[in-house]
PLY file of the C-alpha trace (Angstrom):
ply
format ascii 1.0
element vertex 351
property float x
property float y
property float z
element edge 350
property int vertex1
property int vertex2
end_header
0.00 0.00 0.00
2.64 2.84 0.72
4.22 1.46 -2.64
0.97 2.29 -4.32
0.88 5.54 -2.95
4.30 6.85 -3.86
3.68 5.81 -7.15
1.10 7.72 -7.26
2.65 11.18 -6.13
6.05 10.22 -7.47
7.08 12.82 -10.23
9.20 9.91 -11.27
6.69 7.42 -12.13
5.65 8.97 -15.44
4.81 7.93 -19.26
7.42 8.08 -21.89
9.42 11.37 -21.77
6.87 14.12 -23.39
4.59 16.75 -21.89
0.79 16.19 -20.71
-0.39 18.77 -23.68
-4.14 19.99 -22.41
-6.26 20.22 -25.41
-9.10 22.66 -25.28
-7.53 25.11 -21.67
-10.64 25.86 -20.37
-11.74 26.04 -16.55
-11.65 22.63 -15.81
-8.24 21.93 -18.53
-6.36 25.26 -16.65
-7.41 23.45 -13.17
-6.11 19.93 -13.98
-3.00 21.20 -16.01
-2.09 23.36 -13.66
-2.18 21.27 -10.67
-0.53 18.76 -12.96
2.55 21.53 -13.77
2.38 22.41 -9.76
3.52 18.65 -9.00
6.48 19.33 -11.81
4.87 18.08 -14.68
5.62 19.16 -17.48
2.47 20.52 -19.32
1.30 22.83 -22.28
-2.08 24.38 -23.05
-3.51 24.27 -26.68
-6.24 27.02 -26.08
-7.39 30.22 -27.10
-5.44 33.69 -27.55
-7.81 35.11 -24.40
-6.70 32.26 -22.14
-2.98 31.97 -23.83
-3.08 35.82 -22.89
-4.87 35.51 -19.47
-2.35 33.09 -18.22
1.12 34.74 -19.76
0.11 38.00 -17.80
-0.72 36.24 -14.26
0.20 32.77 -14.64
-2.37 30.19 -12.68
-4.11 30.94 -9.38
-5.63 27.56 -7.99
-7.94 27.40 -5.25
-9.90 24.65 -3.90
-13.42 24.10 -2.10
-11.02 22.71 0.66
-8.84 25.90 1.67
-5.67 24.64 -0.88
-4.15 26.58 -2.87
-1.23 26.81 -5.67
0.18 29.20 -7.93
1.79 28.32 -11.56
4.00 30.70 -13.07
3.61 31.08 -16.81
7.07 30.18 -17.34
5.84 27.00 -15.72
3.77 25.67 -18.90
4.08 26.18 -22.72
1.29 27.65 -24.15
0.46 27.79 -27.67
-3.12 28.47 -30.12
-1.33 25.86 -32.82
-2.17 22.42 -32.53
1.68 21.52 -33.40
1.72 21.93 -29.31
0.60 18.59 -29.49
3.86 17.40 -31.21
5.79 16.22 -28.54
2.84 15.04 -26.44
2.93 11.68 -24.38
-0.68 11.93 -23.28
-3.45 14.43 -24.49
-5.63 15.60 -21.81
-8.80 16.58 -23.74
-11.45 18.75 -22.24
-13.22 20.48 -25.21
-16.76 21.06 -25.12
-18.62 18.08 -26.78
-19.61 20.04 -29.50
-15.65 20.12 -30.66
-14.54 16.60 -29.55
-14.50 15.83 -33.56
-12.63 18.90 -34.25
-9.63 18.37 -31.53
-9.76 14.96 -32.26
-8.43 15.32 -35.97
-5.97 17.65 -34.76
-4.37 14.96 -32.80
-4.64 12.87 -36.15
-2.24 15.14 -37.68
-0.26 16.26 -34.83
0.72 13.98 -32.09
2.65 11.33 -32.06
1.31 7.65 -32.12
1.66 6.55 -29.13
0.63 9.15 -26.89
-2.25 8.79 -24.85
-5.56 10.69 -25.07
-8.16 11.30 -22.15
-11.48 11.98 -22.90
-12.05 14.65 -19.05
-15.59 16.05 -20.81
-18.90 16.12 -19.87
-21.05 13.43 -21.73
-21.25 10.05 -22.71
-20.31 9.57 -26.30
-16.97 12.10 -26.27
-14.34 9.04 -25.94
-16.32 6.85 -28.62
-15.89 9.98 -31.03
-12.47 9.86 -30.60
-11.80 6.75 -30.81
-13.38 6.90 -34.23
-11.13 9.63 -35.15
-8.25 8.06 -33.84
-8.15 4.38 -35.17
-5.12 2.16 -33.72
-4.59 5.09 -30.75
-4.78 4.38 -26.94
-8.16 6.21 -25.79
-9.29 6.08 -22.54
-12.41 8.00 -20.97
-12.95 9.65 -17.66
-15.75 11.81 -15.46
-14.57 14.68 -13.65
-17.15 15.10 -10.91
-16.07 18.79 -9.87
-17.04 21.99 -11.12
-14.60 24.72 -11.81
-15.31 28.89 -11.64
-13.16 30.71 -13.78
-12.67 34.21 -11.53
-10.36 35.97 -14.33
-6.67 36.91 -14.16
-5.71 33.73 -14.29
-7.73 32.58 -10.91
-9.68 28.76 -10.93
-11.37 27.50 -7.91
-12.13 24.26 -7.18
-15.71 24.89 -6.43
-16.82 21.53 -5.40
-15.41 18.23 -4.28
-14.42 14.40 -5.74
-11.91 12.65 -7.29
-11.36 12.36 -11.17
-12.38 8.74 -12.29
-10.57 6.96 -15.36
-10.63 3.93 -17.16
-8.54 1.55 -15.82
-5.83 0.31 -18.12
-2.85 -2.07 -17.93
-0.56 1.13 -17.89
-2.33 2.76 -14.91
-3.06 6.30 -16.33
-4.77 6.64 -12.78
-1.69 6.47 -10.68
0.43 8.30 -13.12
-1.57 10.96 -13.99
-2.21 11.37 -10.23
-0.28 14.35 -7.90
-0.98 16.32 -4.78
-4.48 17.87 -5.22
-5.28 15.47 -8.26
-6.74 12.16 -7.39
-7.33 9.90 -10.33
-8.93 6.40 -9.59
-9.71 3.66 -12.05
-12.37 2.14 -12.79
-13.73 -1.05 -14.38
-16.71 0.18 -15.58
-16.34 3.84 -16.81
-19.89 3.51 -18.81
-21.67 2.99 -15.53
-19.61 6.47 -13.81
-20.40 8.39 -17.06
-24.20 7.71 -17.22
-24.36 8.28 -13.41
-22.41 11.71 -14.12
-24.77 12.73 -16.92
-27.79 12.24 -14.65
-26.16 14.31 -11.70
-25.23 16.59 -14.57
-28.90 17.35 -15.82
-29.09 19.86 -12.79
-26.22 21.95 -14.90
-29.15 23.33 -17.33
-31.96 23.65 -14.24
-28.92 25.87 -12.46
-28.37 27.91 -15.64
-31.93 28.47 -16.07
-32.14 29.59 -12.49
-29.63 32.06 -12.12
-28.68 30.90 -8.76
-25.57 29.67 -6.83
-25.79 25.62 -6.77
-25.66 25.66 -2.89
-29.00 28.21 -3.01
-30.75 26.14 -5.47
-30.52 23.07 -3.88
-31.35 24.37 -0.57
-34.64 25.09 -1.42
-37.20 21.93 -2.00
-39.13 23.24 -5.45
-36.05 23.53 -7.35
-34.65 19.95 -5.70
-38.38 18.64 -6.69
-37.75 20.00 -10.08
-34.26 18.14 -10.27
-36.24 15.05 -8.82
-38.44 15.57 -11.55
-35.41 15.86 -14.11
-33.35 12.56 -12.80
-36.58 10.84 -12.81
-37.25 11.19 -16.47
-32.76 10.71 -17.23
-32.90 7.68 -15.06
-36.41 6.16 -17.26
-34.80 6.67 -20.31
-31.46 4.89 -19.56
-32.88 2.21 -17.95
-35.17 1.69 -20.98
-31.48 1.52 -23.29
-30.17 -1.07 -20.44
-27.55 1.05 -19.48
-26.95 0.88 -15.52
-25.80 4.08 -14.38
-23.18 4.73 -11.43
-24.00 7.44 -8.97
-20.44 9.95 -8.51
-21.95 10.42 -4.86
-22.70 7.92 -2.37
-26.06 7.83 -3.07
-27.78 4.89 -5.52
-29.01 6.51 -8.54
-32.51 4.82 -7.59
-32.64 7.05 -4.27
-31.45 10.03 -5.37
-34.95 11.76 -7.20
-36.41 10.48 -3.39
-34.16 11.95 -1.16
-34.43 15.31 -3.41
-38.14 15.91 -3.15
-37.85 15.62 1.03
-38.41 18.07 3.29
-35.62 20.87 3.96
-34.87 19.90 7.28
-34.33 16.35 6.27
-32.72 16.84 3.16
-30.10 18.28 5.28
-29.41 15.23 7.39
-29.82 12.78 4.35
-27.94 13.64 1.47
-26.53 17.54 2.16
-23.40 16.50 4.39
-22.38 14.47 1.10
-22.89 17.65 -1.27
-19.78 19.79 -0.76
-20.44 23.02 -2.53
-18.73 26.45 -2.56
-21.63 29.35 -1.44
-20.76 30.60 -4.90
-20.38 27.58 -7.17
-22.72 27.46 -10.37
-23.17 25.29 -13.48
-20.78 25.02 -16.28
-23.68 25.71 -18.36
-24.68 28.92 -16.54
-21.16 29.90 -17.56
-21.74 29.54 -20.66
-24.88 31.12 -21.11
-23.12 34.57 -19.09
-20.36 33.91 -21.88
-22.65 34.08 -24.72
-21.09 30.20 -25.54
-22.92 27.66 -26.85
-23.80 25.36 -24.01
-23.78 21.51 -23.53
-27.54 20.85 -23.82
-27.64 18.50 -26.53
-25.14 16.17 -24.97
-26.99 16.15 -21.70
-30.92 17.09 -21.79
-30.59 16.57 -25.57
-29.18 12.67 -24.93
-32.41 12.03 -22.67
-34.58 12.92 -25.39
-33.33 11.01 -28.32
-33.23 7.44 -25.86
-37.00 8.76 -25.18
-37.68 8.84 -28.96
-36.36 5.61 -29.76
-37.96 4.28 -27.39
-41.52 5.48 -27.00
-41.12 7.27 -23.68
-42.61 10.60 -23.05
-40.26 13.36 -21.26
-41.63 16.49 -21.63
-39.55 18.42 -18.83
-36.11 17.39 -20.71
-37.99 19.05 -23.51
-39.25 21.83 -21.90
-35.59 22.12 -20.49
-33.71 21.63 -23.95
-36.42 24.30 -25.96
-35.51 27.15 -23.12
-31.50 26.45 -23.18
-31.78 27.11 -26.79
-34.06 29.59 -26.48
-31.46 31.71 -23.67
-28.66 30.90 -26.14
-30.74 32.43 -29.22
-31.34 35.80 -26.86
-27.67 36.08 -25.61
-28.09 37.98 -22.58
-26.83 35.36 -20.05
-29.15 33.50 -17.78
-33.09 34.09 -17.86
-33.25 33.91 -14.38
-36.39 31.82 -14.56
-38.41 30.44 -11.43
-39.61 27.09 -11.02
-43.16 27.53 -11.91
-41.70 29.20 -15.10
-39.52 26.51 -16.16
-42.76 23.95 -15.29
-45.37 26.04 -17.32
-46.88 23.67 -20.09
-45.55 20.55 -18.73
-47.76 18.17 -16.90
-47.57 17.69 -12.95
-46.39 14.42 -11.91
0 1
1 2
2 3
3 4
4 5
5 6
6 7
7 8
8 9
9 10
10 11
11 12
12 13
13 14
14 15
15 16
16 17
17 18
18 19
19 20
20 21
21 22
22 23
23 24
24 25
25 26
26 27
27 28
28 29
29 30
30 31
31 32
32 33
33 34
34 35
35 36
36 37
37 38
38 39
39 40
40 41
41 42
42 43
43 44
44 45
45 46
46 47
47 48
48 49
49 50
50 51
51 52
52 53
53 54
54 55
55 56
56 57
57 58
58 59
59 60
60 61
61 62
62 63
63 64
64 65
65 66
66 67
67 68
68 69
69 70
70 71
71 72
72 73
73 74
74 75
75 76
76 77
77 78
78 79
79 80
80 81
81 82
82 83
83 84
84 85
85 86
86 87
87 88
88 89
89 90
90 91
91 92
92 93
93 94
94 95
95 96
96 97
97 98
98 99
99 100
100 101
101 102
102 103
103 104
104 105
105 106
106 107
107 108
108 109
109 110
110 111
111 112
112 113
113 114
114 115
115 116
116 117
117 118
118 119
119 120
120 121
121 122
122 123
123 124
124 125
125 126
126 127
127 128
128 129
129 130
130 131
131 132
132 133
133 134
134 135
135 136
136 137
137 138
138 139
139 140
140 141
141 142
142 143
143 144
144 145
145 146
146 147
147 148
148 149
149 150
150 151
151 152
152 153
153 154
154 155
155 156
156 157
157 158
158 159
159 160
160 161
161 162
162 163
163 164
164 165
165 166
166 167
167 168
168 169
169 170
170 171
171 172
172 173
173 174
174 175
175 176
176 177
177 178
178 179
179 180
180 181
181 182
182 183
183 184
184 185
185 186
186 187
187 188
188 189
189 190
190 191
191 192
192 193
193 194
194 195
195 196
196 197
197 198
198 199
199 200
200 201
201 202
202 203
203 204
204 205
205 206
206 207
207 208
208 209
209 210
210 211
211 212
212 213
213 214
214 215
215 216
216 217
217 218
218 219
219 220
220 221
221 222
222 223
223 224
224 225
225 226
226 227
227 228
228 229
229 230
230 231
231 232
232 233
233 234
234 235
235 236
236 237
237 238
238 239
239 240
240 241
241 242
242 243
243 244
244 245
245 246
246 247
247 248
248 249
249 250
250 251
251 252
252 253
253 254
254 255
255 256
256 257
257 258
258 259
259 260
260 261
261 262
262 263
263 264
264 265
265 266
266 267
267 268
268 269
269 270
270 271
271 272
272 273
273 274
274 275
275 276
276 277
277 278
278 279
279 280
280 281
281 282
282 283
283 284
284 285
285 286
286 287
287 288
288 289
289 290
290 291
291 292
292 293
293 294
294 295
295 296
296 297
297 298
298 299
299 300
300 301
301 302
302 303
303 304
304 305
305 306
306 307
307 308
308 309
309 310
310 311
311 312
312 313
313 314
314 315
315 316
316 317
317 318
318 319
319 320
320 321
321 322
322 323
323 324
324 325
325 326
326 327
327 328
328 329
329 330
330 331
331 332
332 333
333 334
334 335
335 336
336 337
337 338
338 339
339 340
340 341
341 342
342 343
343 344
344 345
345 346
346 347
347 348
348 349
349 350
C-alpha cells in the first residue's frame, strides 16, 4: 500500500518522456494542467489567444473548495493556439466542449505522435467513442470529472466543489500516473456505468443555468430539488429503458437520489446535504456559458435524454421543456433568464 501511494505522487513514475499537452484550456483543462505543472509536470495548453493571454500576464491561481491553494508561473507551462503543441505530447488531456470533440480529435490525427495517450475529461457520454473513431489504432481512454470549476479571471480557478477524477482503468495505470498532490485519479472497471451516473447528476447543470442561482441556493430550497427530482426521474427512465446501468459519482444509488431530493428541507439536510460539498458561490458550467454568450452543452446532456426517449416510446416532456428554453437563452444572448420554477414547469404536466 505505501508502494501504491508513492507511485502515485512520485514525479518519477511517469509515461514516456513528453509533456501532458491539455487540449481545449478551459476552466476545468487550466485546473487539472495546472495542478498537474504544480507537482512538476511538465504541461502545455492548446487554447485560445484570451486564455494563452490571461495566463502569460498572471500565470495560474488555484484554489480549492477545501482551503488549498497553488500558484503556476507562466514560465511554468508552454502555451500555444497551434495544434503543433501537441507534437511532442505523451498523453493528451482533452477537455473540449462536446460540441468540438471531432474537431480536436483530428488535430491529434495530424499532430501527435502515435503513441501518446488521449483522455477523454468532458462532460457526456459519447466524447471518448468519437475519438476513438477519429483516432483508429490510438490508446483512448475515458474519464468523469465530478467537480465543477469557476473561472474568476486573471488567471484565478477555484475548485468549487469536491471528488476525485475517475478513469478507465488500463494495464498502464493512467490513474496512478496521472495522479499528484491535489489530483486524485482512480480507475475504474466500468467507466460507462460512472459516465451515465455523471450525466444524470449533470442534468441539474441546465436547471442551475436556467435559475440564475448559486448551486448551494438552489438546492437548498425543495421546489427547485423537486424539479431536479423531476429531471433525474425522467434521465434515469430513459437509460434504464437503453439497459444502461448508471453509477452514482456520490454515495447515493441513482434509484434514491430523485427520493431523497423531493424531502423536506430539514431532512434533506441530514440525508444527502453532508455528502454535497459546494462552494456558497459555485454554479453550473452551463450557466457559464450562457453569461459567456457560448454555446452550451444541452444536446449532450438534456438533448441525450430525449433522443433514448424517442427511440424508445417514452414521453419526457420536462427534458424538452428544459432543452427548448437552453436554446431559447442561447438564441437571446443575454446570459441567464433567471427563470423560477413555476416558469420553467409552465406547459408541462404535474407528476
Amino acid at each position: 500500500m505505501q508502494r501504491g501511494f508513492a507511485e502515485i505522487f512520485s514525479g518519477q513514475h511517469m509515461m514516456r518522456d513528453g509533456p501532458i499537452v491539455v487540449a481545449g484550456a478551459g476552466s476545468i483543462g487550466c485546473f487539472v494542467g495546472g495542478l498537474l505543472a504544480s507537482a512538476g509536470r511538465r504541461v502545455s495548453f492548446l487554447a485560445r489567444p484570451r486564455v494563452i493571454e490571461e495566463v502569460e500576464r498572471f500565470g495560474l491561481a488555484l484554489t480549492s473548495l477545501e482551503g488549498s491553494s497553488w500558484h503556476v508561473a507562466s514560465r511554468q507551462v508552454r502555451l500555444s493556439e497551434d495544434p503543433k503543441i501537441l507534437t511532442d505530447a505523451s498523453v493528451v488531456l482533452v477537455t473540449v466542449k462536446s460540441a468540438d470533440t471531432a474537431d480536436i480529435a483530428d488535430a491529434i490525427a495530424r499532430c501527435a505522435p502515435q503513441d501518446a495517450v488521449v483522455v477523454s475529461l468532458q462532460n457526456g457520454v459519447a466524447n471518448a467513442a468519437t475519438l476513438r473513431d477519429r483516432l483508429p489504432g490510438r490508446k483512448v481512454l475515458a474519464a468523469m470529472v465530478p467537480f465543477n470549476v469557476i473561472a474568476a479571471g486573471e488567471g484565478r480557478f477555484h475548485r468549487a466543489t469536491s471528488g476525485d477524477v475517475v478513469i478507465e482503468r488500463d494495464a498502464a495505470n493512467h490513474a496512478a500516473r496521472l495522479s499528484v498532490p491535489g489530483l486524485v485519479m482512480r480507475p475504474t472497471d466500468n467507466i460507462v456505468g460512472v459516465q451515465w451516473g455523471k450525466l444524470l447528476v449533470n442534468l441539474n447543470n441546465a436547471i442551475n443555468a436556467l435559475s440564475g442561482l448559486p448551486l448551494r441556493e438552489q438546492l437548498g430550497s425543495r421546489d427547485w430539488r423537486r424539479l431536479f427530482a423531476d429531471q433525474i426521474a425522467e434521465g434515469l427512465m430513459a437509460v434504464r429503458a437503453d439497459g444502461i446501468k448508471p453509477i452514482s459519482p456520490t454515495p447515493v444509488p441513482p434509484g434514491w437520489t430523485a427520493h431523497l431530493l423531493r424531502l423536506p428541507d430539514a431532512l434533506f439536510k441530514i440525508a444527502l446535504a453532508p455528502a454535497m460539498k459546494i462552494d456558497p458561490q459555485a454554479r453550473s458550467s452551463m450557466w457559464e456559458d450562457l453569461e459567456r454568450r457560448r454555446r452550451t452543452e444541452i444536446d449532450y446532456l438534456q438533448g441525450v435524454v430525449t433522443e433514448i426517449a424517442a427511440r424508445r416510446g417514452l414521453k419526457t416532456p420536462l427534458s424538452r421543456r428544459i432543452v427548448a428554453l437552453i436554446r431559447a437563452a442561447e438564441a437571446k444572448g443575454e446570459g441567464s433568464p433567471r427563470l423560477s420554477v413555476a416558469q420553467i414547469r409552465s406547459g408541462v404536466a404535474k407528476r
